[in-house]
N, C-alpha and C positions, 0 to 999 in steps of 0.2 A: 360556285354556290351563289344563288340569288340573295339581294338583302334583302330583307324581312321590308323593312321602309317601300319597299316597292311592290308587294304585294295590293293588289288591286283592292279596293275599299266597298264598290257596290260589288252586290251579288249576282249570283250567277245572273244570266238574261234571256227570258225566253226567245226562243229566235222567230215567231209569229210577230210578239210586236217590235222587235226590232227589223223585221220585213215588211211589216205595213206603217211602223210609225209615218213616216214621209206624206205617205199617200192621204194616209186620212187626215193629217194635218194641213195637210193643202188641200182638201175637199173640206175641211169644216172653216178654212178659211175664206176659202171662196163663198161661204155663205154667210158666215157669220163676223169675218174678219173687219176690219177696220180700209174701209176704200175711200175715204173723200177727205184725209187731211191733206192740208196743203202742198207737200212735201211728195204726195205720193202721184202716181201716173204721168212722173216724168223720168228721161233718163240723164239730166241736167245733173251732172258728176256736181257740179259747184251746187247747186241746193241740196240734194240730197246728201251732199258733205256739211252744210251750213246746219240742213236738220240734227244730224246725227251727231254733230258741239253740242248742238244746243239740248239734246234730249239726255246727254251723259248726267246722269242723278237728278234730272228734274223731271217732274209733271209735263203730260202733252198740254193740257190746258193752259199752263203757266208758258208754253215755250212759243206757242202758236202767234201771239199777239206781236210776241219780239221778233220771230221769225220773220213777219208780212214788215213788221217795220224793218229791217235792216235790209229785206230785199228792194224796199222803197226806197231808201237810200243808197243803197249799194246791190244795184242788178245783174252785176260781173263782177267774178273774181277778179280782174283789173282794178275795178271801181272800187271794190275793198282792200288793195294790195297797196292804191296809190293814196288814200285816207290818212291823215293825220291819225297816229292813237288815240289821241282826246276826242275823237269825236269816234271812235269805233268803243271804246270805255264810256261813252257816253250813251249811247244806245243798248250795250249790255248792263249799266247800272241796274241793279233791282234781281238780276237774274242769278246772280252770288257764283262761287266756285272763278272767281277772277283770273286766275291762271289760263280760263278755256280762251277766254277774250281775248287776249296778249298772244298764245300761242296761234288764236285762228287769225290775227294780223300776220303773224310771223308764216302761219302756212299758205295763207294768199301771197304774200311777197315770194317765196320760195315757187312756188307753183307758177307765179308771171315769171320770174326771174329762172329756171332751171326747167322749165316745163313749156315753157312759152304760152302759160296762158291756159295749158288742157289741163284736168288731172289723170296722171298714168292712170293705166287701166290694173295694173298688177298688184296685189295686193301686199308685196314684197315692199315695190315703189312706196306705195302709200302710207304704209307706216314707217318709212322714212321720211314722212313730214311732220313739221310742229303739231305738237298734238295729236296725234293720228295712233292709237295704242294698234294692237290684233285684231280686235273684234269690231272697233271703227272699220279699219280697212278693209275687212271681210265685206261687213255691212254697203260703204260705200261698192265696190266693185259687183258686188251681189245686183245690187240697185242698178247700177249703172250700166256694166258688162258684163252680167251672166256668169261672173265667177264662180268657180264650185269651189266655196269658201265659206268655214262656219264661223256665226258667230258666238260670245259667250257673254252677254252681258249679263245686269241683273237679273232681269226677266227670265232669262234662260234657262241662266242654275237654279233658279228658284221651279220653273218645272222641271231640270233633267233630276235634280234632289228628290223631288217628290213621284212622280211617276216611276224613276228605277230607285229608288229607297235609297240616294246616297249620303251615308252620314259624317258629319264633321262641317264645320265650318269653311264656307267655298273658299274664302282668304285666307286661309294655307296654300304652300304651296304643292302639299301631297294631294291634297282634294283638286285644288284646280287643273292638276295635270290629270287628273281623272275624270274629270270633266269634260276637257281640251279633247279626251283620246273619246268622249261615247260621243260629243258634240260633230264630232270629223266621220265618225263613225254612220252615224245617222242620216247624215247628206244624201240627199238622192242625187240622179243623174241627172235632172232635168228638172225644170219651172223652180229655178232656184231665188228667184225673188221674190214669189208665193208661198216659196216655205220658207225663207228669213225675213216674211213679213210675219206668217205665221205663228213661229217664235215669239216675236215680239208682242203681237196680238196677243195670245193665248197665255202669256206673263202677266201682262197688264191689262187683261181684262176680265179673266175669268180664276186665273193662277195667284188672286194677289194674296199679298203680305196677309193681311186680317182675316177675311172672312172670304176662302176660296167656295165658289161653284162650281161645284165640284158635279152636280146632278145636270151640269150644260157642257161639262166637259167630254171631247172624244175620248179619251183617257179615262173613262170613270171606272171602268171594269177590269184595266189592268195597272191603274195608281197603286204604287208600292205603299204611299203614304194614305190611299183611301182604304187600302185593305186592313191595314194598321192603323187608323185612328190617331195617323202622327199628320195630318194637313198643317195643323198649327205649330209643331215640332222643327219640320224640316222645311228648307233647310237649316240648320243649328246656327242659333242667332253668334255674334260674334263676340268674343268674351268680354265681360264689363270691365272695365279701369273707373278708378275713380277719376269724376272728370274735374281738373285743375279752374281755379276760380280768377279772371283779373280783374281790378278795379280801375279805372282810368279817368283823369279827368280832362273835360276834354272846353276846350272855349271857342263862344260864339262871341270872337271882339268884331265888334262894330264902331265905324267913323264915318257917321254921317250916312250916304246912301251906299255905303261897302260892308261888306263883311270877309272878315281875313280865311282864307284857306291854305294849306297845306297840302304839296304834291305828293301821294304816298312812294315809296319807291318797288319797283316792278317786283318784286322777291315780297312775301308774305303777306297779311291779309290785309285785302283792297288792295294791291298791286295794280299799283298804275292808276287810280281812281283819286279825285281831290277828295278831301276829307278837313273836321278843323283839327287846329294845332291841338297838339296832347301835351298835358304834362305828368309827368310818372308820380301815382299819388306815396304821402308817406307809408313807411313801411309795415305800417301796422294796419294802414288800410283804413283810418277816421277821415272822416268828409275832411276838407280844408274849410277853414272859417275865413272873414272878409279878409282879415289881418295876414293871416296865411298864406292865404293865394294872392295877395299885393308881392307880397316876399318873394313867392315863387314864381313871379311872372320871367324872370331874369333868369329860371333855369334851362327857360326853352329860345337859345341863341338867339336860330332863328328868328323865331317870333317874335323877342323882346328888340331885333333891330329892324321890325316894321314899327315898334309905337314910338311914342314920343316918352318923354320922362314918364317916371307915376303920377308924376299930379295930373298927367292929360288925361288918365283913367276915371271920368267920372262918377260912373257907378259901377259896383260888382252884384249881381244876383244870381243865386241858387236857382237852375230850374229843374223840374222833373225829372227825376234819373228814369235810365231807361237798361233796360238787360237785354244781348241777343245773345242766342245759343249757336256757336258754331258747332262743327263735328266732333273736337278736341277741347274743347274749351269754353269755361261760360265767362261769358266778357259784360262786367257793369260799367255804363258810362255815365259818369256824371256832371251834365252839362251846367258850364258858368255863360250867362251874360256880359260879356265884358264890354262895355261904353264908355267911346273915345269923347274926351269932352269938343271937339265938334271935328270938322271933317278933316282939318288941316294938322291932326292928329297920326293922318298916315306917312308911312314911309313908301319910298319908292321900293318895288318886288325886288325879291333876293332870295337867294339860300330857299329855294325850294316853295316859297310863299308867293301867294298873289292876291291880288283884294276884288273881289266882284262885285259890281253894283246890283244892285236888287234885283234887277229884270234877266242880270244874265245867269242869275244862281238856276233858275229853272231847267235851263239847257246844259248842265254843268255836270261831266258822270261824276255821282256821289254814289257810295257804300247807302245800302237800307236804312240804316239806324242811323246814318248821318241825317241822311234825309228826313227820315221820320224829327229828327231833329231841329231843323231850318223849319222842316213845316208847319211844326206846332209852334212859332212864331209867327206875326204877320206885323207889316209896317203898319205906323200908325203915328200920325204926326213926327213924320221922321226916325222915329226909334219904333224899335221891335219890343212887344208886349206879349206876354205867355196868355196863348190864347185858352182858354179851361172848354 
């Protein structure tokens, strides 16, 4: 007896469009589809891998700028494999989801080291690299070598939901094997880079999130969700949690033309990226006042054995708190001015700390909100002044 749990979730499926899906999907691509980003009309296994990090949950707009830069800096997988972190964390600054960064160091060193340099062609191989999930390695091999290999990223299920009407949330994992099997299902035999471009096109250009177009879509006559009046429905958003609030405060000490920083460590957010010293606020969550935060300068180890006593603390200032929204989590940072009474206030680097002089903070990969941070200071007769 079958279990019920494995019972198939979309409905039955006419067999017309799952015998032409392919076909007109690759001919409304070829007219309509997306042909001049950077990424595309090559079969450079190492870019078309570089694109496809960098496009995992972000914007093409947002990824294109980083992309032309890290290809300026690093033009071979070598060139990125043999790169200091710090300076590969330094050019993804800004682009968030930090783990991709550290993992696509770790799958260019793999790839020199285990591959000699090429990346397999198998898409078996390839998601046995850093970083490299299913639908990565489809993608790349698809791009590269003609793999007859599906992909399923967001884009995807967001049209295989709506055109075959499947319901539930794709982040289960009954839906996504239901997915996995109409996605594999639907592969033609041939021009396999024109339909997992296609795919992709057709998610993110006419298929999206808010406000699909639905009257330019090939699809329009046999969308399960345009028959039904569920465009906006499907596919079924993901169940809400309440999202968890932290407060943290975080200091800008300065001595002189340095400002102190803090190496984050490779595991949680900003992995691997400099950031300033934090201190964990009280538990109740009340700003710290001057007095307060003198007190607790001593509970960040670290930190307290780059300065000198308190009395070399010359001034403390409150600056503008700032909030960024992670995925999990909303995180308030509430930054202090800390000012060393003059430069010979510093300690020598230790314990994960280092002190940058003014000109090298620029070149320095910092987290967004860090950033946003330093830059709404600017020097000014040797100290930093909150610019309004």
């Amino acid at each position: 007896m079958s279990d019920a749990s494995e019972t198939p979730i979309r409905p039955t499926m006419t067999a017309p469009l799952t015998d032409t899906f392919a076909a007109r999907l690759i001919a409304w691509q070829a007219e309509h589809g997306r042909h001049d980003l950077p990424w595309q009309n090559t079969r450079d296994a190492y870019r078309i891998w570089l694109s496809e990090i960098m496009l995992q949950q972000t914007q093409v707009a947002t990824v294109i700028p980083y992309y032309e830069r890290f290809l300026v800096r690093f033009p071979t997988v070598d060139a990125l494999a043999a790169a200091p972190q710090d300076d590969v964390m330094a050019l993804w600054a800004g682009l968030g989801y930090y783990s991709r960064a550290r993992n696509l160091h770790r799958c260019a060193q793999a790839v020199v080291s285990q591959h000699g340099g090429t990346f397999p062609a198998s898409v078996e191989a390839l998601a046995e690299l850093p970083g490299i999930g299913r639908s990565t390695a489809a993608a790349i091999a698809a791009f590269a070598y003609d793999a007859h290999a599906a992909i399923l990223d967001g884009n995807v299920k967001r049209v295989l939901a709506r055109v075959f009407g499947i319901d539930g949330f794709p982040g289960t994992p009954k839906v996504e094997r239901e997915m996995w099997a109409l996605a594999e299902a639907l592969l033609p035999d041939d021009h396999l880079p024109a339909y997992t471009q296609g795919m992709m096109d057709l998610g993110a250009t006419l298929c999206g999130r808010g406000k699909p177009r639905c009257g330019e879509c090939p699809f329009e006559t046999d969308c399960a969700a345009h028959a039904t009046g569920r465009e906006r429905t499907l596919p079924a958003p993901k169940p809400k949690k309440a999202q968890p609030v932290r407060f943290v405060d975080v200091l800008v000490v300065r001595a002189g033309a340095h400002v102190l920083f803090e190496k984050r460590p490779d595991s949680g957010i900003w992995g691997g990226l400099w950031s300033l010293p934090e201190l964990t606020p009280p538990q109740d969550d009340a700003p710290a006042d001057d007095a307060a935060l003198r007190a607790r300068l001593t509970e960040h180890a670290a930190c307290a054995a780059q300065l000198a006593r308190a009395a070399d603390v010359a001034a403390l200032a409150p600056l503008r708190p700032l909030t960024h929204v992670f995925t999990h989590f909303k995180l308030h940072l509430r930054p202090w001015l800390v000012t060393m009474a003059d430069d010979t206030a510093r300690r020598g680097a230790a314990g994960g700390m280092a002190w940058f002089a003014d000109d090298a903070i620029g070149a320095a990969g910092l987290p967004s909100p860090i950033r946003r941070i330093v830059d709404a200071l600017s020097p000014a007769d040797g100290q930093l002044a909150l610019t309004t």
